[in-house]
C-alpha positions as CSV (number, residue, x, y, z in Angstrom):
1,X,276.4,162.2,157.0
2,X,277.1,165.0,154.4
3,X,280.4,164.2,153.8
4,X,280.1,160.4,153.2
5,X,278.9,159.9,149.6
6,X,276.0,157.8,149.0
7,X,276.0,155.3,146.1
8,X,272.8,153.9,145.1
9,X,272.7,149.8,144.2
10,X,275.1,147.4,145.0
11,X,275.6,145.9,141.6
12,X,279.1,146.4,139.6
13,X,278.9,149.7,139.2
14,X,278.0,150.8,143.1
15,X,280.9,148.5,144.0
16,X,283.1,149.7,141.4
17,X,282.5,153.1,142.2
18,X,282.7,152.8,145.9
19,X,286.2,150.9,145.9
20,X,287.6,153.8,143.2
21,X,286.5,155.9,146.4
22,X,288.3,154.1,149.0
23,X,291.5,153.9,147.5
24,X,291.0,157.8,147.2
25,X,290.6,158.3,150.7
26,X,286.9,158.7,150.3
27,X,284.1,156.8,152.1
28,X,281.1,155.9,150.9
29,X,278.0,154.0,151.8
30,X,276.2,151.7,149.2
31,X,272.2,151.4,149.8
32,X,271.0,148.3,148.0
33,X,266.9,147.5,147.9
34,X,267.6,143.4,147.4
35,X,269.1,141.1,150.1
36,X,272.6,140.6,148.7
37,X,274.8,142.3,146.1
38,X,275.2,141.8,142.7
39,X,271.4,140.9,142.9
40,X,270.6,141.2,139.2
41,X,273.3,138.8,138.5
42,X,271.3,136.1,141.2
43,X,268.5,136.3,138.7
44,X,269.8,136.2,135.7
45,X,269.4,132.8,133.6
46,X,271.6,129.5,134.6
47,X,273.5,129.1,131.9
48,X,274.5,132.6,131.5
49,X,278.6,133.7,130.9
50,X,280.2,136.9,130.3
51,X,280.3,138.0,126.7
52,X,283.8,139.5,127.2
53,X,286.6,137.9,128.4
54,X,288.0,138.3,132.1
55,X,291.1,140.3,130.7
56,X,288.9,143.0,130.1
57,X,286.1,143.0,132.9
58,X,287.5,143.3,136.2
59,X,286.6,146.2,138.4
60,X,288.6,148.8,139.8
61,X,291.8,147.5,141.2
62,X,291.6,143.7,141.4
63,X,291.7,141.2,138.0
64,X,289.3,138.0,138.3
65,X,290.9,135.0,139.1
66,X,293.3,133.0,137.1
67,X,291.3,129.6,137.5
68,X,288.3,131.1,135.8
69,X,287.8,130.6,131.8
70,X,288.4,133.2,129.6
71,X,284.6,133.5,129.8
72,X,283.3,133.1,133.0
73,X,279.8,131.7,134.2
74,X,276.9,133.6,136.2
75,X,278.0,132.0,139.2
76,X,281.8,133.1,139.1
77,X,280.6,136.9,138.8
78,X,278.3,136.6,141.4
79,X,281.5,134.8,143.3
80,X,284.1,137.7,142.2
81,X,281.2,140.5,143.3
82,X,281.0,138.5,146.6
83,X,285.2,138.8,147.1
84,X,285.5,142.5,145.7
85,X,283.2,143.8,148.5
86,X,284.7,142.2,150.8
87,X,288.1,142.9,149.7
88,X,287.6,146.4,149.5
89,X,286.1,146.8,152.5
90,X,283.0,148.3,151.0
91,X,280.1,149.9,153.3
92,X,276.9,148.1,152.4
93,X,273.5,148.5,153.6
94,X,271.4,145.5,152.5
95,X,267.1,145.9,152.2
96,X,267.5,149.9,152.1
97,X,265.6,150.7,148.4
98,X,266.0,154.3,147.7
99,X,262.8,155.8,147.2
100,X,264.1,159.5,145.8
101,X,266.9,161.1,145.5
102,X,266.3,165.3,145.6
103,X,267.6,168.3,145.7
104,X,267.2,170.2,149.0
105,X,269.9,172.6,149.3
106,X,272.4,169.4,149.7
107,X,271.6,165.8,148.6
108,X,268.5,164.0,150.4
109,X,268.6,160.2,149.8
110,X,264.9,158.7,151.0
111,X,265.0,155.2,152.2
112,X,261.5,152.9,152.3
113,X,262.1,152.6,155.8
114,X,261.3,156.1,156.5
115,X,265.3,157.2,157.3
116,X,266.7,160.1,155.3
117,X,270.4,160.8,154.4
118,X,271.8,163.8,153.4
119,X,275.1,164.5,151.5
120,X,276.5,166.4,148.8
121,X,277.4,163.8,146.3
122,X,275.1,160.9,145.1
123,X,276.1,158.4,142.5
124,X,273.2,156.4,141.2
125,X,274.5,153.0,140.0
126,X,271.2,151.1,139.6
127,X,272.2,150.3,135.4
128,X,270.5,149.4,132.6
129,X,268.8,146.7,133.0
130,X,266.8,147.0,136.0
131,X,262.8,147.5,134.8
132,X,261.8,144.5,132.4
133,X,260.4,145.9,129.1
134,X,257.1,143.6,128.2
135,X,255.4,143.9,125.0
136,X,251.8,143.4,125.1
137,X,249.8,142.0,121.7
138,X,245.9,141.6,121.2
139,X,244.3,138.6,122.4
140,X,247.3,137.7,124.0
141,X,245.4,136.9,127.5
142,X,243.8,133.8,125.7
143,X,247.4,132.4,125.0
144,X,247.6,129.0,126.7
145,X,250.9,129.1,127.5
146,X,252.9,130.8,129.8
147,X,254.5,134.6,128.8
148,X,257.9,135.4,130.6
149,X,260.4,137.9,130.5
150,X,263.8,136.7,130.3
151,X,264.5,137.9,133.6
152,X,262.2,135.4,134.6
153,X,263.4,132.6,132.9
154,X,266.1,130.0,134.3
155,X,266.5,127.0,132.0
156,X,264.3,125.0,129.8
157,X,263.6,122.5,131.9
158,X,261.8,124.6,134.3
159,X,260.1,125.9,130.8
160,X,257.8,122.8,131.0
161,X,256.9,123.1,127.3
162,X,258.4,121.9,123.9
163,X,257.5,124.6,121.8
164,X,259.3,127.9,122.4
165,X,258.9,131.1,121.1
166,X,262.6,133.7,121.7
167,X,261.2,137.1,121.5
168,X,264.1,139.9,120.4
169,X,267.3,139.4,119.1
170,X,270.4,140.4,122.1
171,X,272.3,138.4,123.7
172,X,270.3,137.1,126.0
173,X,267.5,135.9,123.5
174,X,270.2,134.2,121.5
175,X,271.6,132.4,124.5
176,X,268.3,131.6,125.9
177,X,266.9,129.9,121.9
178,X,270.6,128.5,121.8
179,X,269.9,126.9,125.3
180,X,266.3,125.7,124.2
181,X,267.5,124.3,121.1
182,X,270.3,122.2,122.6
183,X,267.5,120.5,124.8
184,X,265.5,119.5,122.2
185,X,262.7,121.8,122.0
186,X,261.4,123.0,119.3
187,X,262.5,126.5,119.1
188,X,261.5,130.0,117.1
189,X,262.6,133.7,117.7
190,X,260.7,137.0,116.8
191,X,263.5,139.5,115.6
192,X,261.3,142.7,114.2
193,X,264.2,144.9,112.8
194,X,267.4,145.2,111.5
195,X,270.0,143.1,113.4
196,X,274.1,143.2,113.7
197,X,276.2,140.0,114.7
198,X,279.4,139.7,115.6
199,X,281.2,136.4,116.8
200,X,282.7,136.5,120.4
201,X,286.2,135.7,118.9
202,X,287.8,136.5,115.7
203,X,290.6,134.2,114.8
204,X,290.8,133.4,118.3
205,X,291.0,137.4,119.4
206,X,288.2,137.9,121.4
207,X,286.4,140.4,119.6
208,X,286.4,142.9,122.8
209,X,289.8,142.6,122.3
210,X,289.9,144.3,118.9
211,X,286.8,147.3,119.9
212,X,289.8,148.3,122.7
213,X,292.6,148.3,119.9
214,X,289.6,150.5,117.9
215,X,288.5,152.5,120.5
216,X,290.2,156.0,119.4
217,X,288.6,155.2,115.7
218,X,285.0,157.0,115.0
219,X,282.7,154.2,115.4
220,X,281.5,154.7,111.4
221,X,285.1,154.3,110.5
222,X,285.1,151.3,112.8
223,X,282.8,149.2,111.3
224,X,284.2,150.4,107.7
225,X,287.3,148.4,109.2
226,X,284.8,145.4,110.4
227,X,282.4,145.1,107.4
228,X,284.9,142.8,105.4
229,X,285.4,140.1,108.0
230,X,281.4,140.5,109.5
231,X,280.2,140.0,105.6
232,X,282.0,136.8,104.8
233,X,281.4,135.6,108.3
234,X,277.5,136.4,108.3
235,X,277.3,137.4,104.7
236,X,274.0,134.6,104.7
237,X,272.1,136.7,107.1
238,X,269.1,137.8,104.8
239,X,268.5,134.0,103.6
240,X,268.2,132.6,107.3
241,X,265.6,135.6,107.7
242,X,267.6,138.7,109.6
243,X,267.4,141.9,108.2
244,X,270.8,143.5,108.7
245,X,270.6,146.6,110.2
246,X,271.1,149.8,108.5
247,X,274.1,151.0,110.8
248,X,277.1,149.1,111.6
249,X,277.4,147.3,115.4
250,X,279.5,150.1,116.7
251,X,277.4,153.1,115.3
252,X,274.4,151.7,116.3
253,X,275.4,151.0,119.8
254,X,277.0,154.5,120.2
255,X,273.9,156.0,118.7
256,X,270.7,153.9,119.9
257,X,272.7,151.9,122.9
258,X,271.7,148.8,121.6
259,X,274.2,145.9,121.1
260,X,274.7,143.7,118.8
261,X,274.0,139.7,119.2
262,X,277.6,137.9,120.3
263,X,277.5,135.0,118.2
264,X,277.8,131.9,120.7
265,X,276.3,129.6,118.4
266,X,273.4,131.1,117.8
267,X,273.8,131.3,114.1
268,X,274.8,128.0,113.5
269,X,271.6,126.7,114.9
270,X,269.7,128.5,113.4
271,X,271.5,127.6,109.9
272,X,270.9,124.0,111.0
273,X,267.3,124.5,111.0
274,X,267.0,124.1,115.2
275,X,265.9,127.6,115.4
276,X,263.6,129.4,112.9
277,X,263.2,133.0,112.9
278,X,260.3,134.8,112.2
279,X,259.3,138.7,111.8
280,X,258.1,140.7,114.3
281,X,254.0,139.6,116.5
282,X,250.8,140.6,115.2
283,X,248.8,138.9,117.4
284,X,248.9,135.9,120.4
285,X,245.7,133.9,120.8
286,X,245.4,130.3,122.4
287,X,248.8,128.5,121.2
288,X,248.9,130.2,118.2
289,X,251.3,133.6,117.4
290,X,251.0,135.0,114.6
291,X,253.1,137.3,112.5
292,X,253.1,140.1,110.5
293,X,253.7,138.4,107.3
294,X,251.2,136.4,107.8
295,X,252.9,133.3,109.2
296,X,252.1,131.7,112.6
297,X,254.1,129.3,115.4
298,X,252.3,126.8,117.8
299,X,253.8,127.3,120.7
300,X,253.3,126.5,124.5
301,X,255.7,129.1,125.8
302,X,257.4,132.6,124.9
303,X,260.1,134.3,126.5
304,X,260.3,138.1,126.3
305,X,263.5,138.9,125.4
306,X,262.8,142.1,124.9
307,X,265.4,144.2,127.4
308,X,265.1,146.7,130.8
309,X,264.8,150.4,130.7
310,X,266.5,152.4,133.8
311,X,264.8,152.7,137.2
312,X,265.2,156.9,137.3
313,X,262.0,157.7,136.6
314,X,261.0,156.2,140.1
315,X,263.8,157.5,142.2
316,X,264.9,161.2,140.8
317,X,261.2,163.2,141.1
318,X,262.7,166.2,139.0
319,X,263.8,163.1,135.7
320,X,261.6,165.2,133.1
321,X,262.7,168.8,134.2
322,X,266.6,166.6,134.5
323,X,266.3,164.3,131.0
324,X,263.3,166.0,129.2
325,X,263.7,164.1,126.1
326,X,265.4,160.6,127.1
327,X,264.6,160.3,130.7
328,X,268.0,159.1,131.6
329,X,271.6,160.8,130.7
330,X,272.8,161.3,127.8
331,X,275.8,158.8,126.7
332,X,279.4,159.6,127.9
333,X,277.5,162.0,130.4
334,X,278.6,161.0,133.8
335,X,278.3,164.2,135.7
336,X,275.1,165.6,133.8
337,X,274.1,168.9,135.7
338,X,277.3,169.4,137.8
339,X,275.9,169.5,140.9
340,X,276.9,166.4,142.6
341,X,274.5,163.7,141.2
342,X,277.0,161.5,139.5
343,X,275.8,157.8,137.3
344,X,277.5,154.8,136.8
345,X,277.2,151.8,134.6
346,X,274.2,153.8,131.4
347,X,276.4,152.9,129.0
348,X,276.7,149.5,126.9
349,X,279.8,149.6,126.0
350,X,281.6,147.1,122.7
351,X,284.7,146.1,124.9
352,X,282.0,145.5,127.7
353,X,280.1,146.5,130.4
354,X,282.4,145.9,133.1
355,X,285.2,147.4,131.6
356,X,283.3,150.2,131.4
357,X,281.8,150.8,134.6
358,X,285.5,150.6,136.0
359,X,286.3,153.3,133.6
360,X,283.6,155.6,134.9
361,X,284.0,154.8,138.6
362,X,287.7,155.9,138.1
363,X,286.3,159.1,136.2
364,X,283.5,159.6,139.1
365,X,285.9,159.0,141.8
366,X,288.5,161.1,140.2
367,X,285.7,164.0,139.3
368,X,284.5,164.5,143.1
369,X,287.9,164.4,144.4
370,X,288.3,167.7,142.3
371,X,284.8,168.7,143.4
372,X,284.9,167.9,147.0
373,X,289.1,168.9,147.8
Protein backbone atom coordinates (compact mmCIF):
# COMPACT_ATOMS: atom_id res chain seq x y z
CA UNK A 1 0.00 0.00 0.00
CA UNK A 2 3.02 2.53 0.18
CA UNK A 3 3.36 3.03 -3.19
CA UNK A 4 -0.33 3.77 -4.18
CA UNK A 5 -1.00 7.41 -3.30
CA UNK A 6 -3.93 8.22 -1.29
CA UNK A 7 -6.20 11.15 -2.18
CA UNK A 8 -8.59 12.30 0.41
CA UNK A 9 -12.40 13.31 -0.89
CA UNK A 10 -13.88 12.54 -3.91
CA UNK A 11 -15.00 15.96 -5.04
CA UNK A 12 -13.32 17.80 -8.18
CA UNK A 13 -10.17 18.09 -6.89
CA UNK A 14 -9.64 14.26 -5.57
CA UNK A 15 -10.91 13.29 -9.12
CA UNK A 16 -8.94 15.85 -10.86
CA UNK A 17 -5.98 14.91 -9.06
CA UNK A 18 -6.35 11.21 -9.33
CA UNK A 19 -6.97 11.13 -13.22
CA UNK A 20 -3.64 13.68 -13.64
CA UNK A 21 -2.13 10.46 -11.81
CA UNK A 22 -3.40 7.86 -14.05
CA UNK A 23 -2.44 9.26 -17.20
CA UNK A 24 1.11 9.48 -15.43
CA UNK A 25 1.32 5.98 -14.85
CA UNK A 26 0.44 6.48 -11.20
CA UNK A 27 -2.35 4.86 -9.12
CA UNK A 28 -4.11 6.12 -6.64
CA UNK A 29 -7.01 5.42 -4.35
CA UNK A 30 -9.68 8.14 -3.45
CA UNK A 31 -11.25 7.76 0.22
CA UNK A 32 -14.51 9.70 0.29
CA UNK A 33 -16.66 9.93 3.86
CA UNK A 34 -20.26 10.49 1.83
CA UNK A 35 -22.06 7.86 -0.33
CA UNK A 36 -21.26 9.13 -3.78
CA UNK A 37 -18.83 11.64 -5.32
CA UNK A 38 -19.05 15.05 -5.92
CA UNK A 39 -21.17 14.96 -2.67
CA UNK A 40 -20.95 18.69 -1.84
CA UNK A 41 -22.34 19.35 -5.24
CA UNK A 42 -25.67 16.82 -4.26
CA UNK A 43 -26.24 19.47 -1.55
CA UNK A 44 -25.84 22.35 -2.91
CA UNK A 45 -29.03 24.57 -3.71
CA UNK A 46 -31.51 23.62 -6.88
CA UNK A 47 -31.12 26.31 -8.82
CA UNK A 48 -27.44 26.57 -8.59
CA UNK A 49 -25.07 27.01 -12.07
CA UNK A 50 -21.44 27.46 -12.55
CA UNK A 51 -20.25 30.99 -12.38
CA UNK A 52 -17.71 30.30 -15.12
CA UNK A 53 -18.26 29.10 -18.33
CA UNK A 54 -17.61 25.35 -19.36
CA UNK A 55 -14.65 26.49 -21.74
CA UNK A 56 -12.79 27.16 -18.73
CA UNK A 57 -13.92 24.38 -16.02
CA UNK A 58 -13.24 21.02 -17.15
CA UNK A 59 -10.96 18.82 -15.37
CA UNK A 60 -7.87 17.24 -16.35
CA UNK A 61 -8.09 15.80 -19.77
CA UNK A 62 -11.79 15.77 -20.79
CA UNK A 63 -13.88 19.16 -21.82
CA UNK A 64 -17.74 19.09 -20.62
CA UNK A 65 -20.04 18.33 -23.07
CA UNK A 66 -21.11 20.30 -26.11
CA UNK A 67 -25.01 20.08 -25.30
CA UNK A 68 -24.48 21.81 -22.03
CA UNK A 69 -24.99 25.85 -21.79
CA UNK A 70 -22.19 27.97 -21.50
CA UNK A 71 -23.16 27.91 -17.83
CA UNK A 72 -24.15 24.70 -16.64
CA UNK A 73 -26.65 23.67 -13.82
CA UNK A 74 -25.88 21.74 -10.40
CA UNK A 75 -27.15 18.74 -11.94
CA UNK A 76 -24.86 18.69 -15.16
CA UNK A 77 -21.73 18.93 -12.81
CA UNK A 78 -22.85 16.42 -10.64
CA UNK A 79 -23.54 14.45 -14.17
CA UNK A 80 -19.89 15.34 -15.71
CA UNK A 81 -18.26 14.26 -12.07
CA UNK A 82 -20.36 11.02 -12.40
CA UNK A 83 -18.77 10.36 -16.27
CA UNK A 84 -15.03 11.70 -15.38
CA UNK A 85 -14.69 8.87 -12.72
CA UNK A 86 -15.86 6.62 -14.60
CA UNK A 87 -13.99 7.60 -17.57
CA UNK A 88 -10.87 7.63 -16.02
CA UNK A 89 -11.17 4.72 -14.34
CA UNK A 90 -10.69 6.26 -10.96
CA UNK A 91 -10.23 3.99 -7.72
CA UNK A 92 -12.99 5.08 -5.27
CA UNK A 93 -13.76 3.93 -1.87
CA UNK A 94 -17.20 5.25 -0.94
CA UNK A 95 -18.30 5.66 3.22
CA UNK A 96 -14.36 5.58 4.15
CA UNK A 97 -14.12 9.35 6.19
CA UNK A 98 -10.55 9.96 7.00
CA UNK A 99 -10.20 10.46 10.51
CA UNK A 100 -6.16 11.67 10.47
CA UNK A 101 -3.68 11.86 8.31
CA UNK A 102 -0.01 11.67 10.35
CA UNK A 103 3.34 11.42 10.08
CA UNK A 104 4.84 8.08 11.20
CA UNK A 105 7.93 7.55 9.41
CA UNK A 106 5.70 7.26 6.04
CA UNK A 107 2.08 8.45 5.58
CA UNK A 108 -0.71 6.86 7.90
CA UNK A 109 -4.19 7.55 6.51
CA UNK A 110 -6.87 6.55 9.55
CA UNK A 111 -10.18 5.42 8.27
CA UNK A 112 -13.53 5.51 10.83
CA UNK A 113 -13.79 1.98 10.27
CA UNK A 114 -10.74 1.19 12.17
CA UNK A 115 -8.42 0.24 8.81
CA UNK A 116 -5.14 2.12 8.44
CA UNK A 117 -3.22 2.84 5.17
CA UNK A 118 0.13 3.67 4.83
CA UNK A 119 1.95 5.45 1.87
CA UNK A 120 4.32 8.05 1.14
CA UNK A 121 2.24 10.65 -0.61
CA UNK A 122 -1.17 12.04 0.49
CA UNK A 123 -3.07 14.61 -1.27
CA UNK A 124 -5.84 16.08 0.73
CA UNK A 125 -8.58 17.41 -1.58
CA UNK A 126 -11.44 17.94 0.88
CA UNK A 127 -11.73 22.10 -0.46
CA UNK A 128 -12.96 25.04 0.79
CA UNK A 129 -16.13 24.73 1.46
CA UNK A 130 -16.65 21.79 3.57
CA UNK A 131 -17.44 23.18 7.47
CA UNK A 132 -20.51 25.70 7.41
CA UNK A 133 -19.47 28.95 9.04
CA UNK A 134 -22.74 30.10 11.36
CA UNK A 135 -22.89 33.27 13.04
CA UNK A 136 -24.53 33.35 16.26
CA UNK A 137 -26.35 36.86 17.68
CA UNK A 138 -28.00 37.51 21.15
CA UNK A 139 -31.38 36.40 21.67
CA UNK A 140 -31.35 34.74 18.59
CA UNK A 141 -32.89 31.39 20.16
CA UNK A 142 -36.26 33.28 20.68
CA UNK A 143 -36.39 33.93 16.76
CA UNK A 144 -39.57 32.41 15.49
CA UNK A 145 -38.36 31.49 12.39
CA UNK A 146 -36.27 29.04 11.09
CA UNK A 147 -32.14 29.88 10.86
CA UNK A 148 -30.28 27.88 8.00
CA UNK A 149 -27.15 27.89 6.47
CA UNK A 150 -27.06 28.01 2.85
CA UNK A 151 -25.85 24.65 2.67
CA UNK A 152 -29.04 23.73 4.04
CA UNK A 153 -31.21 25.57 1.85
CA UNK A 154 -32.81 24.09 -1.46
CA UNK A 155 -35.39 26.53 -2.85
CA UNK A 156 -37.88 28.84 -1.56
CA UNK A 157 -40.64 26.84 -1.70
CA UNK A 158 -39.31 24.44 0.82
CA UNK A 159 -38.56 27.97 2.73
CA UNK A 160 -42.21 27.97 3.86
CA UNK A 161 -42.08 31.66 4.75
CA UNK A 162 -42.54 35.00 2.83
CA UNK A 163 -40.28 37.10 4.58
CA UNK A 164 -36.54 36.31 4.00
CA UNK A 165 -33.58 37.53 5.42
CA UNK A 166 -29.99 36.72 2.80
CA UNK A 167 -27.21 36.84 5.23
CA UNK A 168 -23.60 37.75 3.44
CA UNK A 169 -22.91 38.93 0.17
CA UNK A 170 -21.11 35.86 -2.29
CA UNK A 171 -22.38 34.26 -4.71
CA UNK A 172 -24.34 32.01 -3.27
CA UNK A 173 -26.31 34.64 -1.06
CA UNK A 174 -26.90 36.63 -4.24
CA UNK A 175 -28.35 33.67 -6.03
CA UNK A 176 -30.22 32.41 -3.20
CA UNK A 177 -32.16 36.44 -2.53
CA UNK A 178 -32.19 36.50 -6.49
CA UNK A 179 -34.07 33.07 -6.32
CA UNK A 180 -36.36 34.37 -3.35
CA UNK A 181 -37.15 37.47 -4.95
CA UNK A 182 -38.24 35.95 -8.25
CA UNK A 183 -40.86 33.89 -6.15
CA UNK A 184 -42.38 36.54 -4.61
CA UNK A 185 -41.10 36.83 -1.24
CA UNK A 186 -40.36 39.47 0.32
CA UNK A 187 -36.65 39.56 0.40
CA UNK A 188 -33.62 41.48 2.47
CA UNK A 189 -29.80 40.71 2.67
CA UNK A 190 -27.24 41.57 5.56
CA UNK A 191 -23.96 42.60 3.76
CA UNK A 192 -21.57 43.89 6.83
CA UNK A 193 -18.50 45.16 4.81
CA UNK A 194 -17.08 46.36 1.86
CA UNK A 195 -18.25 44.38 -1.20
CA UNK A 196 -16.83 43.96 -5.10
CA UNK A 197 -19.20 42.98 -8.07
CA UNK A 198 -18.46 42.04 -11.21
CA UNK A 199 -21.04 40.87 -13.90
CA UNK A 200 -20.54 37.27 -15.25
CA UNK A 201 -20.13 38.67 -18.84
CA UNK A 202 -18.65 41.77 -20.18
CA UNK A 203 -19.87 42.62 -23.58
CA UNK A 204 -20.67 39.17 -23.97
CA UNK A 205 -16.96 37.94 -22.80
CA UNK A 206 -17.46 36.05 -19.90
CA UNK A 207 -15.65 37.82 -17.41
CA UNK A 208 -13.40 34.51 -16.59
CA UNK A 209 -12.58 34.88 -19.85
CA UNK A 210 -10.78 38.23 -19.46
CA UNK A 211 -9.06 37.20 -15.55
CA UNK A 212 -7.18 34.30 -17.93
CA UNK A 213 -6.12 36.98 -20.68
CA UNK A 214 -4.97 38.98 -17.14
CA UNK A 215 -3.63 36.35 -15.38
CA UNK A 216 0.32 37.34 -15.84
CA UNK A 217 -0.80 41.10 -14.70
CA UNK A 218 -0.32 41.89 -10.69
CA UNK A 219 -3.67 41.61 -9.45
CA UNK A 220 -3.50 45.70 -8.22
CA UNK A 221 -2.58 46.48 -11.77
CA UNK A 222 -5.53 44.24 -12.79
CA UNK A 223 -8.18 45.86 -11.30
CA UNK A 224 -6.41 49.35 -12.31
CA UNK A 225 -7.39 47.84 -15.88
CA UNK A 226 -11.11 46.87 -14.51
CA UNK A 227 -12.08 49.92 -12.38
CA UNK A 228 -13.30 51.96 -15.59
CA UNK A 229 -15.72 49.36 -16.87
CA UNK A 230 -16.82 48.06 -12.94
CA UNK A 231 -17.50 51.97 -12.03
CA UNK A 232 -19.83 52.83 -14.85
CA UNK A 233 -21.36 49.42 -14.63
CA UNK A 234 -21.85 49.47 -10.64
CA UNK A 235 -20.91 53.03 -10.17
CA UNK A 236 -24.57 53.26 -7.98
CA UNK A 237 -23.36 50.83 -5.51
CA UNK A 238 -23.23 53.20 -2.29
CA UNK A 239 -26.88 54.54 -3.06
CA UNK A 240 -28.48 50.94 -3.12
CA UNK A 241 -26.58 50.54 0.33
CA UNK A 242 -23.02 48.46 -0.51
CA UNK A 243 -20.03 49.75 0.72
CA UNK A 244 -17.49 49.12 -1.95
CA UNK A 245 -14.62 47.46 -0.73
CA UNK A 246 -11.39 49.06 -0.17
CA UNK A 247 -9.37 46.63 -2.50
CA UNK A 248 -10.25 45.77 -5.93
CA UNK A 249 -11.99 42.06 -6.75
CA UNK A 250 -8.64 40.63 -7.81
CA UNK A 251 -6.47 41.91 -4.78
CA UNK A 252 -8.82 41.11 -2.49
CA UNK A 253 -9.32 37.54 -3.53
CA UNK A 254 -5.56 37.07 -3.90
CA UNK A 255 -5.08 38.54 -0.52
CA UNK A 256 -8.14 37.59 1.84
CA UNK A 257 -9.54 34.51 -0.61
CA UNK A 258 -12.64 36.02 -0.78
CA UNK A 259 -14.62 36.52 -4.09
CA UNK A 260 -16.43 38.85 -5.33
CA UNK A 261 -20.38 38.66 -6.00
CA UNK A 262 -21.01 37.47 -9.97
CA UNK A 263 -23.60 39.69 -10.89
CA UNK A 264 -26.53 37.28 -12.17
CA UNK A 265 -29.10 39.67 -11.56
CA UNK A 266 -28.69 40.34 -8.32
CA UNK A 267 -28.15 44.01 -8.67
CA UNK A 268 -30.92 44.68 -10.83
CA UNK A 269 -33.26 43.40 -8.18
CA UNK A 270 -32.13 44.91 -5.82
CA UNK A 271 -32.22 48.34 -7.81
CA UNK A 272 -35.90 47.39 -8.48
CA UNK A 273 -36.61 47.50 -4.97
CA UNK A 274 -37.29 43.35 -4.67
CA UNK A 275 -34.31 43.07 -2.42
CA UNK A 276 -33.25 45.57 0.22
CA UNK A 277 -30.01 45.48 1.84
CA UNK A 278 -29.24 46.21 5.17
CA UNK A 279 -25.95 46.51 7.39
CA UNK A 280 -24.57 43.99 9.20
CA UNK A 281 -27.03 41.96 12.80
CA UNK A 282 -27.07 43.34 16.09
CA UNK A 283 -29.42 41.29 17.48
CA UNK A 284 -32.36 38.38 16.46
CA UNK A 285 -35.34 38.15 18.80
CA UNK A 286 -38.89 36.69 17.86
CA UNK A 287 -39.44 37.80 14.02
CA UNK A 288 -37.70 40.74 14.47
CA UNK A 289 -33.67 41.36 13.35
CA UNK A 290 -32.24 44.16 14.01
CA UNK A 291 -29.32 46.06 12.77
CA UNK A 292 -26.65 47.95 13.64
CA UNK A 293 -27.84 51.22 12.45
CA UNK A 294 -30.57 50.83 14.15
CA UNK A 295 -32.98 49.53 11.51
CA UNK A 296 -34.95 46.20 11.80
CA UNK A 297 -36.68 43.40 9.21
CA UNK A 298 -39.73 41.15 10.16
CA UNK A 299 -38.80 38.23 8.92
CA UNK A 300 -39.93 34.45 9.18
CA UNK A 301 -36.74 32.95 7.81
CA UNK A 302 -32.83 33.69 7.42
CA UNK A 303 -30.46 31.94 5.44
CA UNK A 304 -26.76 32.08 6.57
CA UNK A 305 -24.89 32.75 3.74
CA UNK A 306 -22.08 33.18 5.48
CA UNK A 307 -19.36 30.55 3.76
CA UNK A 308 -17.27 27.14 4.95
CA UNK A 309 -13.83 27.07 6.45
CA UNK A 310 -11.55 23.82 5.64
CA UNK A 311 -11.93 20.49 7.36
CA UNK A 312 -7.94 20.26 8.40
CA UNK A 313 -8.15 21.06 11.64
CA UNK A 314 -10.06 17.66 12.15
CA UNK A 315 -7.98 15.39 9.99
CA UNK A 316 -4.09 16.59 10.21
CA UNK A 317 -3.42 16.36 14.30
CA UNK A 318 -0.05 18.31 13.86
CA UNK A 319 -2.47 21.73 11.74
CA UNK A 320 -1.07 24.32 14.48
CA UNK A 321 2.66 23.04 14.61
CA UNK A 322 1.86 22.67 10.30
CA UNK A 323 -0.27 26.24 9.74
CA UNK A 324 0.44 28.09 13.05
CA UNK A 325 -1.11 31.27 11.94
CA UNK A 326 -3.96 30.31 9.24
CA UNK A 327 -4.59 26.73 10.00
CA UNK A 328 -4.63 25.74 6.33
CA UNK A 329 -1.80 26.49 3.55
CA UNK A 330 -0.79 29.37 2.53
CA UNK A 331 -2.17 30.45 -1.22
CA UNK A 332 -0.19 29.08 -4.29
CA UNK A 333 1.27 26.61 -1.69
CA UNK A 334 0.55 23.21 -3.00
CA UNK A 335 3.37 21.13 -1.54
CA UNK A 336 3.69 23.08 1.91
CA UNK A 337 6.48 21.17 3.92
CA UNK A 338 7.93 18.95 1.14
CA UNK A 339 7.38 15.90 2.54
CA UNK A 340 4.72 14.20 0.62
CA UNK A 341 1.47 15.77 2.00
CA UNK A 342 0.27 17.53 -1.14
CA UNK A 343 -3.56 19.87 -1.30
CA UNK A 344 -5.79 20.38 -3.93
CA UNK A 345 -8.55 22.70 -4.69
CA UNK A 346 -7.53 25.91 -1.27
CA UNK A 347 -7.64 28.29 -3.65
CA UNK A 348 -10.62 30.51 -5.09
CA UNK A 349 -9.45 31.32 -7.99
CA UNK A 350 -11.08 34.60 -10.59
CA UNK A 351 -11.09 32.30 -13.89
CA UNK A 352 -12.62 29.70 -11.47
CA UNK A 353 -12.41 27.04 -9.27
CA UNK A 354 -12.41 24.21 -11.60
CA UNK A 355 -10.00 25.56 -13.74
CA UNK A 356 -7.97 25.74 -11.07
CA UNK A 357 -8.02 22.62 -9.31
CA UNK A 358 -7.04 21.13 -12.87
CA UNK A 359 -4.15 23.34 -12.79
CA UNK A 360 -2.91 22.04 -9.49
CA UNK A 361 -3.72 18.35 -9.97
CA UNK A 362 -1.41 18.77 -13.18
CA UNK A 363 1.22 20.62 -10.78
CA UNK A 364 0.59 17.72 -7.92
CA UNK A 365 0.74 15.03 -10.37
CA UNK A 366 3.69 16.45 -12.10
CA UNK A 367 5.52 17.29 -8.57
CA UNK A 368 5.42 13.52 -7.11
CA UNK A 369 6.43 12.18 -10.40
CA UNK A 370 9.75 14.16 -9.64
CA UNK A 371 9.52 13.11 -6.05
CA UNK A 372 8.56 9.51 -6.35
CA UNK A 373 10.90 8.60 -9.88
Amino acid sequence: MAGEIVIVGAGPAGLACAAALRVRGRASIILEAADRIGASWHGHYDRLHLHTSKAHSALPGRPMPTSFPRYPSRLQVIEYLEEYACAEQLHIRIHKRVTFVQREGNWVVGIDDGEKLRTNVVIVATGLSHTPIKPRWADETSFDGVIMHSSEYHNAAALNGRKVLVVGFGNSAGEIALECASAGLTVAMSVRGGVNVVPRELLGIPSATIAIAQRYLPSRVADGLNAPLLRLRYSDLAFLGLRLADKGPLRTMVERGRTPLIDIGTIAAIRKGDIRVFPGISSVAGSTVQFENGQSFECDAIVLATGYVPALSGLLPDIVKRFPETSRPNRGDLHPHGDGLYFCGFNPAAAGLLRQIGIEADAIACSILRRLG
